[in-house]
C-alpha positions as a Python dict, from the first residue, in 0.01 Angstrom:
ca = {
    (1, 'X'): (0, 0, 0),
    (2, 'X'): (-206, 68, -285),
    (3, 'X'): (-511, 308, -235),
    (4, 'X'): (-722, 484, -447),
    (5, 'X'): (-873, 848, -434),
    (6, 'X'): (-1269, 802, -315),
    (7, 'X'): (-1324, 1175, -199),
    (8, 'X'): (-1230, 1488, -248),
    (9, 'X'): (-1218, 1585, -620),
    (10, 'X'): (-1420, 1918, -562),
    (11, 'X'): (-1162, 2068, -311),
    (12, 'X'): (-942, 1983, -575),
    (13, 'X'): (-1105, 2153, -882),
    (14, 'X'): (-1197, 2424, -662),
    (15, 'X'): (-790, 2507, -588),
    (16, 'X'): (-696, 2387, -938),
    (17, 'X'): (-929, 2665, -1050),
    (18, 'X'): (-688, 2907, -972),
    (19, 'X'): (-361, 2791, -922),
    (20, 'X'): (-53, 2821, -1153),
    (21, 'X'): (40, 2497, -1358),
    (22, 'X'): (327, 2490, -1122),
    (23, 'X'): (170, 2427, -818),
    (24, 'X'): (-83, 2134, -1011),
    (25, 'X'): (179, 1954, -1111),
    (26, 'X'): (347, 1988, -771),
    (27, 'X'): (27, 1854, -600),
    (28, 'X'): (-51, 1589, -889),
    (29, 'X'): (286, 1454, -785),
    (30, 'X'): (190, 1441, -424),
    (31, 'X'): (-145, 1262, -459),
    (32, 'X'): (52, 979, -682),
    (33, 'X'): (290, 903, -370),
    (34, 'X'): (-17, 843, -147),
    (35, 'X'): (-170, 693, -417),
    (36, 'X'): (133, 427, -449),
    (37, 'X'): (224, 439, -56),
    (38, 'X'): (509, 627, -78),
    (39, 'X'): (413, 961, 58),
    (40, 'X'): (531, 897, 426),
    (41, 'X'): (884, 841, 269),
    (42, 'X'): (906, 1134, -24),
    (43, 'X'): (728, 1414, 211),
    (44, 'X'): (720, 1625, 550),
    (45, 'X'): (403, 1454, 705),
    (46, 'X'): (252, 1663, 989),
    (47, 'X'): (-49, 1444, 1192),
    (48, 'X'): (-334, 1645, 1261),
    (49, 'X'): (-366, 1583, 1628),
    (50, 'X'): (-745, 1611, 1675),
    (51, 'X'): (-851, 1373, 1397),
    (52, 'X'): (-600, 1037, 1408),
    (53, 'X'): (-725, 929, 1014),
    (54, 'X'): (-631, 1286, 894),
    (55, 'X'): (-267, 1396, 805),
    (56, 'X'): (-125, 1697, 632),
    (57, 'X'): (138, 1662, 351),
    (58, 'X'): (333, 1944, 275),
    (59, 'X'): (371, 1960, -108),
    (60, 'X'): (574, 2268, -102),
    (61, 'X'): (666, 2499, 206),
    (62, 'X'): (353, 2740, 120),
    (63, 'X'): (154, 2436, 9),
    (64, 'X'): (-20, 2167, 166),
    (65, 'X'): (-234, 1901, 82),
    (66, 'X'): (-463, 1741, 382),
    (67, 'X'): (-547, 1348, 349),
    (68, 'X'): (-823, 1170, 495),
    (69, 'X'): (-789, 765, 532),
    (70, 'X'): (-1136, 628, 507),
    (71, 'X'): (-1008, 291, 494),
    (72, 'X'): (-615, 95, 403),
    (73, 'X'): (-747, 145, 29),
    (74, 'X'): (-900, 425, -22),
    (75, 'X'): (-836, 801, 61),
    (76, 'X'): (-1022, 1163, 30),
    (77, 'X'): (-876, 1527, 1),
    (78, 'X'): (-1005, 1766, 287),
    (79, 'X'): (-749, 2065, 206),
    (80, 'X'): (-566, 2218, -12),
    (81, 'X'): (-415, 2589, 85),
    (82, 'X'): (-108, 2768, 281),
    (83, 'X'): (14, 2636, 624),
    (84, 'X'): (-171, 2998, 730),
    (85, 'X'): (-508, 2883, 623),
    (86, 'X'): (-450, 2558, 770),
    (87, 'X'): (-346, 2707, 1112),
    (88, 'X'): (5, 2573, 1073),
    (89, 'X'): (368, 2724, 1085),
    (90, 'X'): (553, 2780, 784),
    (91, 'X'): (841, 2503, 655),
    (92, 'X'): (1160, 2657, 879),
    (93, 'X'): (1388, 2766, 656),
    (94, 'X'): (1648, 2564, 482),
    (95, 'X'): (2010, 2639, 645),
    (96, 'X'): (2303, 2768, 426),
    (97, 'X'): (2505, 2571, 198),
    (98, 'X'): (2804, 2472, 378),
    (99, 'X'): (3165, 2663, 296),
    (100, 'X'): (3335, 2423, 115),
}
């Protein structure tokens, strides 16, 4: 899969506005892997249940990035903000090395 990014670039310049390089690069990263088709194997997808096209990547556990599909080739940003502004829990957090 090969799509291409047909909405969305306000909601981006509106977060990139004010977030740290950090977190751009982070969600750059993320928009490449749907861009190539990989997203679904490099990140924690959760489905938005009400809205079948519409999916919610999480970048980083107090990041996420929300896709639209408009079509198999093309794509559109809807949200970009904490699992709390989406409505969503947290990432769980990661269990303890184990003792060697």
């Amino acid at each position: 899969m090969s799509a291409r990014l047909r909405s969305g670039i306000r909601v981006i310049e509106h977060w990139a506005a004010e977030a740290y390089q950090a977190e751009k690069n982070a969600l750059y990263t993320a928009l490449f892997t749907v861009l190539d088709g990989s997203v679904f194997r490099t990140y924690e997808i959760i489905d938005d249940e009400d809205r079948a096209e519409e999916f919610y990547v999480r970048v980083r556990p107090k990041l996420l990035v929300k896709i639209r599909l408009h079509h198999f080739d093309s794509f559109g940003v809807v949200f970009i903000g904490t699992p709390e502004d989406a409505g969503l829990p947290e990432a769980p957090p990661e269990a303890p090395p184990a003792a060697a």
